[in-house]
VOGU-3710 file (C-alpha; in Angstrom, 3 decimals, decimal comma):
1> xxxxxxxxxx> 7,520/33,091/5,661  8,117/33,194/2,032  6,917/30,433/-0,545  8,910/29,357/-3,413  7,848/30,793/-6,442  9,169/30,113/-9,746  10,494/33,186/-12,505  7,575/33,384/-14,433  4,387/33,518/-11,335  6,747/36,546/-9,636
11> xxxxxxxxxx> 7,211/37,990/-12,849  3,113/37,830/-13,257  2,486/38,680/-9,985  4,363/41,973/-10,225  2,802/42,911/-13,481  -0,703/41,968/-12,088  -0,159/44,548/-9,463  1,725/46,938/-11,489  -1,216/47,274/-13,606  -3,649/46,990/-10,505
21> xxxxxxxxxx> -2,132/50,323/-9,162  -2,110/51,862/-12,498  -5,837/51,364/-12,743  -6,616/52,050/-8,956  -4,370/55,193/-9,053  -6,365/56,431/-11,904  -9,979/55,216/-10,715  -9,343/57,330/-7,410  -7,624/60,358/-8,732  -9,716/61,347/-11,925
31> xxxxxxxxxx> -12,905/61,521/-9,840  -11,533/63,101/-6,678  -10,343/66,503/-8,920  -13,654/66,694/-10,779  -15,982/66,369/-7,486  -13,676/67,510/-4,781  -13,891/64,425/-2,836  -11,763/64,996/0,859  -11,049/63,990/4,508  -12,904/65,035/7,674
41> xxxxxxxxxx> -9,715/64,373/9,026  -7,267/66,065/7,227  -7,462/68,309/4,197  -7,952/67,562/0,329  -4,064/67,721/-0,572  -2,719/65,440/2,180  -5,664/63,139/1,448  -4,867/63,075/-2,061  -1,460/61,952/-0,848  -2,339/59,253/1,579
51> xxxxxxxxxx> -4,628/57,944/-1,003  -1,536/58,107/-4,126  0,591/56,585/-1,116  -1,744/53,450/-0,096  -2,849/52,682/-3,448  1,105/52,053/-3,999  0,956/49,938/-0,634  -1,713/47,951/-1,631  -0,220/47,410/-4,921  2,758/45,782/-3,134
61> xxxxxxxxxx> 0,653/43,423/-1,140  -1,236/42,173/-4,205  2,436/41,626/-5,638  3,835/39,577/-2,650  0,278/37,413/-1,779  1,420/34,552/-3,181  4,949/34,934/-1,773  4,313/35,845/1,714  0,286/35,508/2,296  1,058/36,576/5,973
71> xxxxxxxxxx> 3,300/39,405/4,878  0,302/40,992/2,478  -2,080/40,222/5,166  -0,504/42,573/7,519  0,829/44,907/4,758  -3,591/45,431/3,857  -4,276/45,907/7,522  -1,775/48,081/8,320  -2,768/50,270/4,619  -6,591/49,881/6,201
81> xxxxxxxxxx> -5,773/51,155/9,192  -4,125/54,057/8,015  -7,057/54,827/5,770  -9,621/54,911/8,855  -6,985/57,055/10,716  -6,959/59,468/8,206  -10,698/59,422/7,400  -10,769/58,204/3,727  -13,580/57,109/2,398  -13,295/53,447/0,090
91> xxxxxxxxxx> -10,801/53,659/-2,553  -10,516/51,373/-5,879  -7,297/49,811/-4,178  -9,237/48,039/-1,133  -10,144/45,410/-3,615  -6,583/43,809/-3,544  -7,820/42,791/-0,121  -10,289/39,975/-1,824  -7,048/38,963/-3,181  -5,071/39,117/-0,278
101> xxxxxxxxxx> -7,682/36,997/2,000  -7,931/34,335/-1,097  -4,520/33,689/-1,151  -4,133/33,502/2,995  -6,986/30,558/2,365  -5,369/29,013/-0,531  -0,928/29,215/0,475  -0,919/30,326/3,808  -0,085/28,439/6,590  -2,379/26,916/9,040
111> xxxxxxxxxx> -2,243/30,375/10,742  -2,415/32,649/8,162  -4,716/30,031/7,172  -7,269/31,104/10,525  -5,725/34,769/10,421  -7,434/34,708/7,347  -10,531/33,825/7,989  -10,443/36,370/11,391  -9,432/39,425/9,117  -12,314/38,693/6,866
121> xxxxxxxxxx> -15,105/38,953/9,821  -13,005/41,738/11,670  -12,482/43,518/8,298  -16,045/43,415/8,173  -16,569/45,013/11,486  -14,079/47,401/11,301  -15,794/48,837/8,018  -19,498/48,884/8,961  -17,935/51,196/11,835  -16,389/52,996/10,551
131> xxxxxxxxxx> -19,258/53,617/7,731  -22,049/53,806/9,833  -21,148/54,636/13,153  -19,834/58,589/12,355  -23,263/59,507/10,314  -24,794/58,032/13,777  -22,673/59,991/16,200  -22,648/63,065/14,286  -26,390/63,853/14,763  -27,035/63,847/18,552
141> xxxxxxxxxx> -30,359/65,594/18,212  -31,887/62,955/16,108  -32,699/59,920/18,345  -36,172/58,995/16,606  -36,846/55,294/17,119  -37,620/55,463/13,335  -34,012/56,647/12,890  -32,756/54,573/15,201  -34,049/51,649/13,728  -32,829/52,358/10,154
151> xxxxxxxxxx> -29,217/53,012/11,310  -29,356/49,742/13,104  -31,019/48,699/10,168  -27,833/49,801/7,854  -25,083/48,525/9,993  -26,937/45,439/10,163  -26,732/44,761/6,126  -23,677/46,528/5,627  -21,936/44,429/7,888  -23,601/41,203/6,623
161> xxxxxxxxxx> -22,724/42,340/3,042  -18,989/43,351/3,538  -18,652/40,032/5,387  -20,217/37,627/2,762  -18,472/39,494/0,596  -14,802/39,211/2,097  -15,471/35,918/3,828  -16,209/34,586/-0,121  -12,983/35,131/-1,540  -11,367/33,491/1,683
171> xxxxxxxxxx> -14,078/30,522/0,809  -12,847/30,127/-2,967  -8,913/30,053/-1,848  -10,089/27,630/1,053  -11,612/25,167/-2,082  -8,523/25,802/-4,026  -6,712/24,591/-0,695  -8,319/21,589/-0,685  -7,919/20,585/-4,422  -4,398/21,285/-3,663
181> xxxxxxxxxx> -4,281/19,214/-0,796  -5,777/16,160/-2,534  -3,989/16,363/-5,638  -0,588/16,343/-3,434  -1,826/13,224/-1,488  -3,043/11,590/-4,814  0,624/12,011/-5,707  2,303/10,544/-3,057  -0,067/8,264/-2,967  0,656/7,158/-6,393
191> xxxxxxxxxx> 4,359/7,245/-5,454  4,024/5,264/-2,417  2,124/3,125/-4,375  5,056/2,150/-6,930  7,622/2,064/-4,223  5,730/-0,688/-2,680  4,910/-2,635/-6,268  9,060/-1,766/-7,060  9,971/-3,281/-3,567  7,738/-6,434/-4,008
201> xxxxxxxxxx> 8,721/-6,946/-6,632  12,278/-6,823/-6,158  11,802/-9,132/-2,914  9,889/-12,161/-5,534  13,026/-11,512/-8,245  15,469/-11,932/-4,680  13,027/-15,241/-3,375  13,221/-16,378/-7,191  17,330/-15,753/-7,307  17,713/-17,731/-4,106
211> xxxxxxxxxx> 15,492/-20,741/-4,888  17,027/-21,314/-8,648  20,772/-20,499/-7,381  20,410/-22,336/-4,065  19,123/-25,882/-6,050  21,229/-25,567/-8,699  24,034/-25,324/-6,740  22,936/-28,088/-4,520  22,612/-30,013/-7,262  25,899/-29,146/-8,707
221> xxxxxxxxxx> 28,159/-29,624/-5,295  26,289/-33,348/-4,806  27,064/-33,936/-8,206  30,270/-32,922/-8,196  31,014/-35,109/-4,939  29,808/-37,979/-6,700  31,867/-37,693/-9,613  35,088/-37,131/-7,537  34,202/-40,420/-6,050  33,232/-42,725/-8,850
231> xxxxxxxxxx> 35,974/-40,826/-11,832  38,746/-43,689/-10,755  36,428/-46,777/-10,088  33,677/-45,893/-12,715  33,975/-43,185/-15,653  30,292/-43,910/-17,024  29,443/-42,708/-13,542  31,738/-39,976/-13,815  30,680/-38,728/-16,947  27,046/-39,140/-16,298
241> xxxxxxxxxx> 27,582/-36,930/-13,275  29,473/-33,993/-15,196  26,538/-34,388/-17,483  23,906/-33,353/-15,003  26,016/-30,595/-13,725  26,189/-28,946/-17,454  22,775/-29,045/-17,637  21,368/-28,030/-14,336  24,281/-25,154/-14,435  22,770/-24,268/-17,997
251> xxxxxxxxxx> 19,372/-24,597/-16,774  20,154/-22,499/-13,895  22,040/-19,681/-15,998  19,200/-19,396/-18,163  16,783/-19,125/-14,991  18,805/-15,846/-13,910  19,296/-14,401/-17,062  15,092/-14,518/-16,932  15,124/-13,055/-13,649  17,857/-10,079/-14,743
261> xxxxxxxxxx> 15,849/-9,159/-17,737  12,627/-8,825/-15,120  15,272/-6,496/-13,417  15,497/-4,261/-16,440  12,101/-4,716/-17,280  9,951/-4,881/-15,171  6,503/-4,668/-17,546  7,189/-8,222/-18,509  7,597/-10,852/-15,857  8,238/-14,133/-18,139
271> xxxxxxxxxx> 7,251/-17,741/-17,743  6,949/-19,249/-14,612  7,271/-22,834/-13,262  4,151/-24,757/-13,236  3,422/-28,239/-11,982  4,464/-29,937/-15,259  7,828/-28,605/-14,438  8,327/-30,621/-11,426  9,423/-34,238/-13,246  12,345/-32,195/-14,466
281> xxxxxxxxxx> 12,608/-31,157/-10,842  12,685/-34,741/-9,611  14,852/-35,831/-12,362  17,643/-33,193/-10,959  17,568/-34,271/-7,804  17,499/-37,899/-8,528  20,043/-37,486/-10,443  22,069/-36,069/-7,815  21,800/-39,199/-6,193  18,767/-38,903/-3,824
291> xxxxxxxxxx> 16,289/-41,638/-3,026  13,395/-39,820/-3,824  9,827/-41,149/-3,440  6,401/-39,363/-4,520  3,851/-39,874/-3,778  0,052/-37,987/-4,841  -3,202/-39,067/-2,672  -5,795/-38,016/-3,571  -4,551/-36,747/-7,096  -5,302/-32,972/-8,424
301> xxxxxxxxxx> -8,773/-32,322/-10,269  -10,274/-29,706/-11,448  -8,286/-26,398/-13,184  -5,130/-25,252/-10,221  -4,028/-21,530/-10,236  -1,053/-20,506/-11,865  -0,056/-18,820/-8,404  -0,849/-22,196/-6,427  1,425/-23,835/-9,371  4,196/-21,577/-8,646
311> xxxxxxxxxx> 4,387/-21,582/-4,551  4,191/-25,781/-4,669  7,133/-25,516/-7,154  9,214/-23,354/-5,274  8,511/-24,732/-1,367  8,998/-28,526/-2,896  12,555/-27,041/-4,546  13,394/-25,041/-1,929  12,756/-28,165/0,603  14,610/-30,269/-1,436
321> xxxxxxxxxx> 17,374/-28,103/-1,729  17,580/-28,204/1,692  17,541/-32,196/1,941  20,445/-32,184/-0,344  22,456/-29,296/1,526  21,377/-30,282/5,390  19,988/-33,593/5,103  21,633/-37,072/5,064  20,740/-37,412/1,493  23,328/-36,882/-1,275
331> xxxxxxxxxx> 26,522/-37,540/-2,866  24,673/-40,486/-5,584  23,774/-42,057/-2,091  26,727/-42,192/-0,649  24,953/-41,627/2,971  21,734/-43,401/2,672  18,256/-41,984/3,738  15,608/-41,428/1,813  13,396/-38,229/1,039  9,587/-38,655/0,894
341> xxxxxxxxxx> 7,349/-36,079/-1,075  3,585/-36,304/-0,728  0,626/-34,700/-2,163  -2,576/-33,995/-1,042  -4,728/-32,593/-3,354  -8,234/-31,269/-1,903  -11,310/-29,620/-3,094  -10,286/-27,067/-0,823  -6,573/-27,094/-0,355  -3,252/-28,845/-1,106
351> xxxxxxxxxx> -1,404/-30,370/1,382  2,491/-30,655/1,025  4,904/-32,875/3,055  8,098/-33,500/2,578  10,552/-35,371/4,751  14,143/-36,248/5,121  16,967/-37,633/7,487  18,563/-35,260/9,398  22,396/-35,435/8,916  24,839/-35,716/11,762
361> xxxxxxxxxx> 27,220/-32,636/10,830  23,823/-30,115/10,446  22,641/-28,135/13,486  18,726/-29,500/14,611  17,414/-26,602/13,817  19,734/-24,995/11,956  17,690/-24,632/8,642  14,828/-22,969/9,942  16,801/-20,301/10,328  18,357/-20,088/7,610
371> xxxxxxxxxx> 16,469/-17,907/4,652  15,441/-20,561/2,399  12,519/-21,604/4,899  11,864/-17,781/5,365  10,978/-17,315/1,735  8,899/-21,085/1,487  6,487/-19,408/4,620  6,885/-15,970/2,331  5,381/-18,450/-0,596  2,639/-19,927/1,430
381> xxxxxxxxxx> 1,289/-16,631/3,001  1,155/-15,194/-0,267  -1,363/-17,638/-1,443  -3,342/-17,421/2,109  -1,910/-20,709/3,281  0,926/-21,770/5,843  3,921/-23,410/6,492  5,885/-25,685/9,544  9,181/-26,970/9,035  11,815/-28,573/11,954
391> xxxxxxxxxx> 13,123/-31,723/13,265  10,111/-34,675/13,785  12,169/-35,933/17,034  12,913/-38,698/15,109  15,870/-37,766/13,202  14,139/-36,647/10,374  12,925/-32,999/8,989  9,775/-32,281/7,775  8,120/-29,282/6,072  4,657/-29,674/5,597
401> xxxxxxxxx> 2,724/-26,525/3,896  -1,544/-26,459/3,392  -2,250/-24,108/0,714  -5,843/-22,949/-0,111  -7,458/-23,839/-3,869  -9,068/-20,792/-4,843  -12,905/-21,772/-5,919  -12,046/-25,197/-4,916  -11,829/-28,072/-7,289
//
């Protein structure tokens, strides 16, 4: 019922109103004792009373409009009715009512909102009646169709008037509604808006995290395997392994420490992998000890999107992670098998296959469960292409992706 206001708009409300009764107070007293001004209802003292005592009432519902619209709406009726009861004629204090039905248009509640927009057509009514009707009633003798007509006439426009009138100031605080409204949903819009940029692009820094860690530590663990294995029988071997895994752990520290700073700042994204970064690619995992073939038919031509560049280097790492961690690949060949990469570069897409042995100890269809394959379809659909991976039937496991080339070759 009552809105949250802060210090300062209660302390202005109240001296708004203060002021507003000071005025009214004044503006219905001063000419009342020079001109005698009374009630048919009751006489000139307790009038002069009822009018000192609703001039202070609606003073108070000009001070609480913007805290409880509903409140001051019924505080002004119940002030107006009192008024007609007591047969006052319009005092300088009715005008907090404009105020009261703005704000019931502009804070109030859906409700208030309506009750609003009812008090301003019934407020309407009830004063052409009570204007027009007693001068009417009170000469029964007169029934003229000339004065007929001109009392019809007057209750006609006065009833118009007072309504265009009231129903205005609930008009303006509807407006104000509205620019309220949209400047609210322009906010959470906006806000909605960064979540969603915040949380994409905390779920590429995650895909990015798992595709450097995952193939670096692929790398590392077949590496390290091989060295175990050749450190008695050959040390050049050894050594060459131990090599690898210093750089591809170096390689991979500085890859995270990229992808931490994009953490902390977010404005600046750094370099990403391109297709000139895939030799290096190959070179890790040959060095790891996989037979690797490539093999590009027809070859690229024509300018390829950095964004294309970036989703063929991460599905072709991210599936050859997974040959070295699932596959029976590894361990400087320790378990035979080769993996086949081919390219198929289109006018209108890229075509990506690549294929290794299956080996014994890894579930059929284990890795296409497993998240790496969740973020190389993430990487495909983000560039409006797709993505199959699982077992051939043939013991081996292919991933094949078909990525569109924007504007074509």
């Amino acid at each position: 019922m009552f809105r949250p206001l802060t210090r300062t708009q209660q302390r202005v409300d109240i001296v708004v109103a203060a002021l507003f009764g000071l005025f009214a107070l004044a503006a219905t007293l001063i000419p009342w004792t020079s001109s005698g001004v009374g009630s048919g209802v009751v006489d000139e003292r307790v009038a002069a009373v009822v009018a000192v005592l609703l001039t202070a009432v609606y003073a108070v519902a000009l001070a609480l409009r913007r805290r409880s619209p509903a409140l001051a709406l019924a505080i002004s009726w119940g002030a107006a009715l009192v008024q007609m009861a007591t047969g006052l004629p319009p005092l300088p204090a009715n005008l907090a009512v404009f105020a009261v039905l703005y704000t019931t248009a502009a804070y109030g509640t859906r409700r208030v909102f309506w009750a609003g927009f009812a008090s301003a057509l019934g407020g309407a009514a009830a004063m052409t009646l009570y204007l027009i009707v007693p001068g009417f009633v009170q000469v029964p003798g007169d029934r003229e169709p000339s004065s007929v007509a001109t009392h019809v006439f007057a209750f006609v426009m006065t009833f118009v008037a007072s309504a265009l009138a009231l129903l205005l100031a609930w008009t303006i605080g509807a407006l104000v509604r509205t620019g309220i409204r949209a400047r609210e949903n322009w906010h959470a819009q906006q806000l909605a808006e960064a979540e969603a940029a915040a949380e994409a692009q905390r779920t590429r820094i995650a895909r990015d995290m798992h595709d450097v860690v995952a193939h670096s530590l692929a790398v590392v663990i077949a590496q390290a395997g091989g060295a175990r294995y050749a450190a008695a029988a050959d040390p050049d071997a050894a050594a060459s392994a131990l090599g690898t895994i210093s750089q591809t752990a170096r390689a991979a520290l500085a890859d995270v420490r990229m992808l931490l700073t994009q953490l902390r700042h977010t404005q600046s994204d750094g370099p990403q992998p391109s297709l000139a970064d895939l030799e290096q690619l190959y070179a890790q995992v040959r060095a790891a000890g996989v037979d690797l073939a490539v093999e590009v038919d027809p070859m690229p031509r024509g300018e390829t999107a950095a964004s294309l560049q970036l989703a063929v280097y991460r599905i072709l790492q991210e599936a050859l992670t997974n040959a070295l961690r699932h596959g029976a690949v590894g361990d400087r060949g320790a378990r035979g098998g080769r993996v086949d990469v081919r390219f198929s570069w289109h006018d209108e897409r890229v075509e990506v296959v690549v294929t290794n042995p299956i080996g014994a100890a890894a579930a059929p269809d284990g890795a296409a469960r497993g998240h790496g394959l969740i973020g190389m379809r993430e990487r495909a659909q983000l560039v409006g292409g797709t993505l199959e991976a699982g077992p051939d039937g043939a013991g081996r496991f292919v991933v094949r992706a078909a990525l569109p080339r924007e504007g074509g070759a």
